[in-house]
Residue, then its C-alpha position, 0 to 999 in steps of 0.5 A: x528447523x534452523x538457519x543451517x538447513x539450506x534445503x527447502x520446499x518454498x523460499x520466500x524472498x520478502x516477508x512483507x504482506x503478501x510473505x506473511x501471509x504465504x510463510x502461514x499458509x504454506x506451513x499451515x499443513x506441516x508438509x512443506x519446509x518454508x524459508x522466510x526472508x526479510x531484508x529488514x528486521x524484527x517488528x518489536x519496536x513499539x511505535x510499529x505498534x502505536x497507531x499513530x506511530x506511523x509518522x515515527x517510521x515516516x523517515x527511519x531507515x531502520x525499517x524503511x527503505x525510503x525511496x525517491x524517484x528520479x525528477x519528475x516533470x510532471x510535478x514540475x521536477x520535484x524528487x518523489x519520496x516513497x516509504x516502503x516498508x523494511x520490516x518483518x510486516x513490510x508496508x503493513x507496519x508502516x502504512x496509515x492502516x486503512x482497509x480498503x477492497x477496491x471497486x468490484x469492478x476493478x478486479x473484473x477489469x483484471x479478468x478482461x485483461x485475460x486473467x481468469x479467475x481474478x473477476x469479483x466473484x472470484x476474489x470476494x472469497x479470499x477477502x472474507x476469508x482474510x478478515x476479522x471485521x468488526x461488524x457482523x459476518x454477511x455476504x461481503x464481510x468475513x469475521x473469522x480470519x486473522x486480519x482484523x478490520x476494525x471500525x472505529x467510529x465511536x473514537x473518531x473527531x466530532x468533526x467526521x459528522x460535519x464532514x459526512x454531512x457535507x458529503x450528503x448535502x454535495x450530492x455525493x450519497x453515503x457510503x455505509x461499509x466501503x468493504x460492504x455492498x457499496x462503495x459508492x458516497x462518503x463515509x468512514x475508513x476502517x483500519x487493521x488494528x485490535x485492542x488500540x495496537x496496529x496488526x500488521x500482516x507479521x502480527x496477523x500472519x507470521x507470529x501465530x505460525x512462528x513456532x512451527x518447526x518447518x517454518x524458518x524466518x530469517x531478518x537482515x538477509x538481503x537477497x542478491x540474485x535468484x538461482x537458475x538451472x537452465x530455465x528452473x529457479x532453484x534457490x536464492x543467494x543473499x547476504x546476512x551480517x556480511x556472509x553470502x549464503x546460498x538457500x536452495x528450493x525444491x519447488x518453488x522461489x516465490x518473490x514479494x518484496x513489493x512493487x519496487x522490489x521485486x522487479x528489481x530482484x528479478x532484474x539483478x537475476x538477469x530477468x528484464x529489459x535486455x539493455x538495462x541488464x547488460x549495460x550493468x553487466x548482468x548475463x541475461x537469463x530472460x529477455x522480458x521488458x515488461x519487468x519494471x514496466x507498467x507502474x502506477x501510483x495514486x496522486x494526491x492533491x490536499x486542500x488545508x484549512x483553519x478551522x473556527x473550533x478544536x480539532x485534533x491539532x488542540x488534542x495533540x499539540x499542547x504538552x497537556x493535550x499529549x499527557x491527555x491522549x497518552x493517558x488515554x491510550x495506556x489506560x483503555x487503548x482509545x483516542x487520537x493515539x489508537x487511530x489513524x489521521x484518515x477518518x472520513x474518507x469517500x469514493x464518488x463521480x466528479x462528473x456526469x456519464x461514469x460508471x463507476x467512482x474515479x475519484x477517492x476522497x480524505x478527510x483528516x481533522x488535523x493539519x500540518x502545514x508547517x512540518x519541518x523539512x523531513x519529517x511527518x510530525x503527527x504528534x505535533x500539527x499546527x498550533x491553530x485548528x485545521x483540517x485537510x481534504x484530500x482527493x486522489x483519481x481511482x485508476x490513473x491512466x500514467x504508467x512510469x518504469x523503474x530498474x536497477x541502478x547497478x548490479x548491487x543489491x544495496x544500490x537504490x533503483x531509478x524510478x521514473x514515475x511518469x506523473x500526470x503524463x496522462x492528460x485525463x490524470x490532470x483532468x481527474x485531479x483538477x475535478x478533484x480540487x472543485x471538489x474539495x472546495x464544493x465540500x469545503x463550501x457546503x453548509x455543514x463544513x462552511x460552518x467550520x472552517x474560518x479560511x483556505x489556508x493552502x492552496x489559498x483563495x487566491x489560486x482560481x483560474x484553470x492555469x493556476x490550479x494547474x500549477x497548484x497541482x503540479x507543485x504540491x500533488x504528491x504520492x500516497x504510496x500505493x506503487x503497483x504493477x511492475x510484474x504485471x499478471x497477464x498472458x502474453x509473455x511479451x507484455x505481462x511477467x506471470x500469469x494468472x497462477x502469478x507463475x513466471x512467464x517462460x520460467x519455471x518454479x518461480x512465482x511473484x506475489x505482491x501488488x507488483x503483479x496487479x494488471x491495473x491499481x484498485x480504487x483505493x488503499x492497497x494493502x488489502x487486495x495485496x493480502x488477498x492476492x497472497x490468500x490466493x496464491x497460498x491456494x494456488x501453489x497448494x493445489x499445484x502441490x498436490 
């Protein structure tokens, strides 16, 4: 098909995760005629593809939108930073590459929530069917689907093992597969890559079903408005090397372009809070204050600390070090380069009397405590050895909001976090902090570390770790829930088939419809949130 067909059977607005994986299974049957859209480019640059190079999309704009929040009074007026993902792949070709279910409980609480078929055994399907894992194909574990999920244990920092040892002798257990029967302890993080090169949900998903003739992708086409007859979407306007175009669908408009994008889509189409349209002159098509509404993040808070032997920052900061792991990796596609910074990893209780973990833990053996402003030099860490640990509260009871800054669909949204404006955040994270110093104090790490380097053993009372947090905690950029799924359309945007509320032909699939953020990472959930709805629209299809 080419670019001058207009007429299709789905338009796809967002080829990030969730798109990828549609624009395949949509097309799989070569019954449909599928349009693509991707405000970003192609994914061929090769630091897309190098693990480590994540760090080199951290602040470039070529396939980054590179958000900021408004200032947050909860981080004490900072300006959050928000990386998403403006690149065919989305935030899968940008992210840290871990994968991570979440609790099982965490999608039977979207099932309360009034969601029907969205509880753990619903799911667990679509998430096996979705991997390629590493380990052996079992009840949990998928080992036949296009997403590779890949444990690299054999590669990781000798320092993971004291790291795992400190867990244990914590009290926390351990965790053997946290995709697997329990998540529960510490343990070690798998992540999306094969052969040492990052697969992306565009290498997974959109490349192997390119070729197909009812398959058409469209790169640097920025969406502007969805079209409306009545109450019915039947296409999309969007703008591409400076032409506005009209793309028209005969069944459906399916939007994923995220959790920021998406609403804000939907806003500029005149579908949102009713002040907010029209005091940016936006006729409103639907009154609905849910969209935007009902955002949640994972906060953050890191400990740093100088270590009394080599860790990655002796691997990567001398020029040889570098020749060294770049050797490595052209030869045999193994080392630091091959890897994320996120090795150990944990989902535990910080306290007695919870039912499930609220608190996931990081452990990097590399620090970076004199980064240049702006930039995320994972190939140049401190020049002395460190580490860092990481805790971040699972389900965060904060909700922020975000919309539109104008009716242009260049202009950067306003986004209002709203961090630690639940008190029982704040409480999570500072369990947190004593958690990081518990580990920190543990046999096995004791052994290891020289000194606190940040926050600084001189941060001690109730008041300054408060402080502390509000200072530095940040985002590790898991944004969800602005179209949340739910069934009173006064207060959800889709419902459990990710169909509008009160419109027609229009569904959004992304992490934009989740009701509550998963325990954990969230590329995984939003591909098999996007494996279901490919199901779905299927089976409405017939």
């Amino acid at each position: 098909m080419t670019a001058a067909d207009s007429q299709y059977d789905y338009v796809i607005v967002g080829a990030g995760s969730a798109g990828c994986v549609l624009a395949n299974r949509l097309t799989a049957s070569m019954r449909h005629r599928v349009l693509l859209l991707e405000a970003g480019g192609h994914d061929r640059k090769i630091w897309l593809r190098v693990p480590i190079g994540y760090g080199k999309s951290f602040y470039d704009h070529r396939v980054n939108w590179m958000y900021q929040t408004e200032p947050d009074p909860g981080l004490g007026g900072r300006r959050g930073y928000w990386p998403r993902g403006k690149v065919l792949g989305g935030s899968s070709a940008i992210n840290a590459m871990v994968f991570v279910r979440g609790h099982p409980s965490d999608f039977n609480d979207w099932a309360a929530l009034g969601n029907p078929g969205w509880g753990w055994d619903d799911v667990l399907p679509y998430f096996k069917t979705l991997e390629a894992c590493s380990r052996a194909a079992d009840r949990w574990r998928g080992a036949d689907g296009p997403m590779p999920v890949q444990e690299v244990s054999a590669d990781l920092h000798p320092l993971c093992r004291a790291y795992l040892q400190a867990g244990e002798q914590a009290g926390l257990g351990r965790s053997e597969d946290f995709n697997g029967q329990s998540m529960e302890g510490v343990g070690l993080y798998q992540i999306t890559t094969r052969a040492g090169l990052r697969v992306s949900a565009a290498g997974a998903y959109l490349h192997p079903a390119a070729r197909r003739p009812n398959l058409t992708v469209e790169t640097d086409a920025l969406v502007d408005r969805i079209l409306f007859e009545d109450t019915r979407a039947t296409g999309v306007d969007y703008i591409r090397n400076g032409v506005r175009r009209t793309a028209k669908a005969g069944r459906e408009v399916i939007i994923a372009a995220g959790a920021i994008g998406s609403p804000l889509i939907l806003q500029r189409s005149g579908v949102g809070p009713p002040e907010i349209l029209k005091s940016h002159g936006i006729d409103v098509v639907l009154a609905n204050a849910a969209v935007g509404s009902n955002l949640q993040d994972h906060l953050c808070i890191d400990h740093v600390y100088r270590s009394r032997v080599p860790t990655l920052n002796q691997e990567l900061r001398p020029l040889l070090g570098q020749l060294r792991a770049a050797l490595a990796y052209l030869v045999w596609r193994r080392g630091p380069l091959s890897l994320s910074v996120n090795q150990g990893g944990g989902f535990v209780r910080s306290r007695p009397g919870l039912e499930r973990p609220n608190l996931q833990l990081y452990f990097s053996p590399v620090s970076y405590t004199r980064a240049p402003p702006g930039k995320r030099p994972l190939m140049r860490p401190d020049p002395f050895p460190g580490i860092l640990l990481g805790a971040q509260p699972c389900r965060p009871a904060s909700r922020g909001y975000l919309h539109v800054r104008s009716s242009e669909p260049e202009a950067a949204p306003i986004i209002v976090p709203n961090s630690l404006l639940a008190p029982q955040d704040l409480e999570d994270l500072l369990d947190g902090a004593a958690l990081l110093r518990r580990l920190a104090s543990t046999p096995a790490l004791s052994a290891v570390i020289e000194k606190e380097l940040v926050p600084g053993t001189h941060v001690q009372s109730r008041e300054d770790m408060v402080r502390d947090i509000r200072a530095r905690a940040s985002t590790v950029f898991h944004p969800v829930g602005t179209c949340r799924m739910g069934p009173d359309p006064g207060s959800a945007v889709v419902d459990a088939r990710l169909r509008v509320h009160r419109l027609q032909s229009l569904r959004v699939v992304d992490a934009s419809v989740f009701p509550a953020v998963t325990s954990g990472n969230t590329n995984a959930p939003v591909l098999m949130v996007a494996e279901k709805a490919g199901a779905l629209m299927l089976e409405d299809a017939t």
